[in-house]
N, C-alpha and C positions, 0 to 999 in steps of 0.2 A: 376517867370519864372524858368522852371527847364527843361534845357533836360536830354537826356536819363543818361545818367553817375549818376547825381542828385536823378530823379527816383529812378532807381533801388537800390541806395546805401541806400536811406534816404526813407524808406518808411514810417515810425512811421510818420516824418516830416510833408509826404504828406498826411497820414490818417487825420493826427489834422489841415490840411487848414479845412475841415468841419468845424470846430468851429467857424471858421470866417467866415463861409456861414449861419453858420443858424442864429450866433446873425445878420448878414448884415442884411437879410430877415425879420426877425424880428425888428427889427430897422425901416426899412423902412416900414414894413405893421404900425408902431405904429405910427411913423411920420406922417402916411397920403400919404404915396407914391401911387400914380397914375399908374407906371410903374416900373419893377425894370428885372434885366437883370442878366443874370446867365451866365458866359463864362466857355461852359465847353469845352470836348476833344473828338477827337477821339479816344484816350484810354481807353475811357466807351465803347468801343467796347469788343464784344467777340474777344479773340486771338484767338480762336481756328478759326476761319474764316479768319484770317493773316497769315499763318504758308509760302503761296505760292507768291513769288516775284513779281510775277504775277497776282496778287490779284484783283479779282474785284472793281470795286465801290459798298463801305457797304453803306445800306441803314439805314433809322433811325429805322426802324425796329428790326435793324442785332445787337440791344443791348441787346436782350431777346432772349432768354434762355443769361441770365445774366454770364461772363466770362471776366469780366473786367479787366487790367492790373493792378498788385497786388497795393496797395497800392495810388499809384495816380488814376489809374481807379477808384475803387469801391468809392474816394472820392470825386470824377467828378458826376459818377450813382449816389448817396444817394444823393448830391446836389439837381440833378434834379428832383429828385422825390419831395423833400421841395416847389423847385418853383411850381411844378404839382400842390399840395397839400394847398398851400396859395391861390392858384387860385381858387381853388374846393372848399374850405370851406369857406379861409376867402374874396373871392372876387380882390384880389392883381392880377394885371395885370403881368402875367411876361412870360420874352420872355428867350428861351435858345439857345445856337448857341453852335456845336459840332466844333472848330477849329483843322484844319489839317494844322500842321507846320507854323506861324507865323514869317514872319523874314522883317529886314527893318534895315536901318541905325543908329537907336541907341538902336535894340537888343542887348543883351551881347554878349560877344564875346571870353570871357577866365573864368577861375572861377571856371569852369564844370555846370553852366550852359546853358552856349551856346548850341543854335539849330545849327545843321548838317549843312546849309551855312554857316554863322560865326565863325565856329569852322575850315572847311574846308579852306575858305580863311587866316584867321590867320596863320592855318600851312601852307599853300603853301607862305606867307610873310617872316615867321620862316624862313621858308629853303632860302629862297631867303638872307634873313637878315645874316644867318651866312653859308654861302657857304654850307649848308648839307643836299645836295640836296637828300634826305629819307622824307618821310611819314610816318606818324604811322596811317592804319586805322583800326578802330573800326569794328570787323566783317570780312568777305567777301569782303565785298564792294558789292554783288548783293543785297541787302537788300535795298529795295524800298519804296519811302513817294512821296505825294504831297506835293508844296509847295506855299505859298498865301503870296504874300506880303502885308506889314500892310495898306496898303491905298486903295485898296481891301477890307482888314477886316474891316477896318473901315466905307464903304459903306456898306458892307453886314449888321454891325451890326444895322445902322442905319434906314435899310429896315426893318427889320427884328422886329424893334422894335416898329416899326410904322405899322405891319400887324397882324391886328386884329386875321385873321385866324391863326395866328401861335400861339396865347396866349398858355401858359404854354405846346407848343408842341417843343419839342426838334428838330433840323436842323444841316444839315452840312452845314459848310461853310468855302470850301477851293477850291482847283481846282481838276480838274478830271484826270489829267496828270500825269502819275508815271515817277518817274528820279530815277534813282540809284544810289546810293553813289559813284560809280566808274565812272559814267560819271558828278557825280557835283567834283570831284578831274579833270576831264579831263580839264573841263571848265573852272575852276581854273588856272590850268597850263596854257590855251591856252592865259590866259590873261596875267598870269607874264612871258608868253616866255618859257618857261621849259619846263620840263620833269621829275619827281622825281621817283627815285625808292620807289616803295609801296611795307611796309610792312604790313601786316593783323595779326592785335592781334585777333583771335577768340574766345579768353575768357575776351574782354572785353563788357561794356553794347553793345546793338545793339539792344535790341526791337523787337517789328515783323520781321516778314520779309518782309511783304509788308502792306501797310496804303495808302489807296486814298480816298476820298470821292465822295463825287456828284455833284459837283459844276460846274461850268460854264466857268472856266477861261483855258485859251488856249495856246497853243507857240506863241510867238512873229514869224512876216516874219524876213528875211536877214536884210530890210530893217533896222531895230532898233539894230541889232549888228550892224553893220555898222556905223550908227550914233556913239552908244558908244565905236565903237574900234578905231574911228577915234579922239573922245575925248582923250581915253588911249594914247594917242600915244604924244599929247600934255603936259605930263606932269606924273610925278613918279606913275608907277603902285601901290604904296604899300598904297591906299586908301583904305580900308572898306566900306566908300563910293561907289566906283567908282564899284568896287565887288559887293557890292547890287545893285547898279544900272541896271548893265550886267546883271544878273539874272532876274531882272526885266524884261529886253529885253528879254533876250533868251525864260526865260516860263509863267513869271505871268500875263501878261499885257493882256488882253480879246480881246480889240478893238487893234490892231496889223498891223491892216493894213492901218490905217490914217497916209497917209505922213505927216500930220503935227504934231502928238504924238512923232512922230520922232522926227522932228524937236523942239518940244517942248523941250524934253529931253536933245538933245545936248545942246541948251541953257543953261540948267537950270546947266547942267555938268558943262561946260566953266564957268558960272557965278559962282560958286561955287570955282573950281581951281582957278580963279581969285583972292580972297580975300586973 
């Protein structure tokens, strides 16, 4: 896992994950593998079609005329072309899925590889933790991603790999909802109470300026903040948990409007603060 900080630093890094894609593939065409699964990015997109905050949803198409993001991009593309290609010649089943922004409760969270949520709630904890109540963020802050929580990805992948039509054809799988870094700092604060004064490093990593894909998944209604702001309330904001959770409410959850998802979730909250 690497976010953007990672990236951009360590590209040699992320050029030689290949090596461990093509022996993987290889491995598995030799073993007799059946099926074999390629997690790549939406960073095998052309940047030049990211540049606007406001960015459409890229299509799987929108990787050619090939402009991939240096370094982890072009080692996302070359992957998937291996899968394409064991498919074509040697017969190997393989399924690819383009992930846009991955996050859940035991993503990283400090390191510098932490994703944009993880990285967000931690400093709004920081500042809570040592009364300094300041921000540091990365960019603008109008710099735009979708975001897919992992229980999500891990249905998508499951389909995904079980659908014949998609054999060695590359897909996105994220949601279709762009948020902005200035309003995933807003949501943050709304939850620890605060208010931080933000600063914008503009020459630090920050990526596109905007990444959404084409998926399916949707905001949450009222109803499921509510549930979780109700949990919050019972017990120390300064979860990671309880942070992913919210998120989950606010944008990742598809089906959002079953009162009982609701209720599911406060449970699972409470039962969780409980222990």
């Amino acid at each position: 896992m690497g976010g953007m900080g990672f990236i951009e630093r360590f590209r040699v890094e992320c050029l030689r994950s290949v090596l461990i894609n093509t022996h993987m593939i290889e491995a598995a065409y030799k073993a007799g593998a059946r099926r074999y699964f390629f997690s790549s990015s939406a960073c095998a997109y052309n940047t030049l079609l990211q540049k606007d905050p406001k960015v459409r949803a890229l299509k799987e198409s929108d990787a050619y005329p090939a402009m991939a993001e240096r370094g982890y991009g072009w080692e996302k593309l070359i992957s998937e072309m291996f899968c394409e290609e064991y498919w074509h010649e040697r017969g190997l089943k393989t399924a690819v899925a383009r992930f846009h922004n991955v996050y859940g409760p035991h993503g990283t969270w400090d390191g510098g590889r932490e994703k944009a949520p993880a990285a967000i709630c931690r400093k709004v904890i920081e500042a809570m933790d040592k009364n300094d109540l300041r921000i540091n963020i990365w960019g603008n802050g109008e710099q735009t991603r979708s975001f897919m929580y992992i229980d999500e990805c891990v249905l998508g992948i499951d389909a995904i790999m079980h659908c014949d039509d998609l054999i060695a054809t590359p897909i996105n799988l994220g949601s279709s909802e762009l948020i902005s870094i200035n309003t995933l700092v807003s949501l943050a604060e709304a939850i620890g109470g605060i208010t931080l004064e933000r600063k914008y490093d503009l020459d630090a990593p920050r990526g596109v300026a905007g990444e959404v894909g084409g998926g399916q998944g949707g905001a949450a209604d009222a109803g499921l903040e509510q549930a979780v702001a109700a949990a919050l309330e019972r017990r120390d904001v300064k979860s990671l948990y309880l942070l992913a959770a919210f998120l989950i409410a606010a944008y990742a959850v598809p089906f959002a409007q079953d009162p009982a998802l609701a209720a599911a979730i406060e449970a699972d909250i409470a039962a969780r603060l409980s222990r």
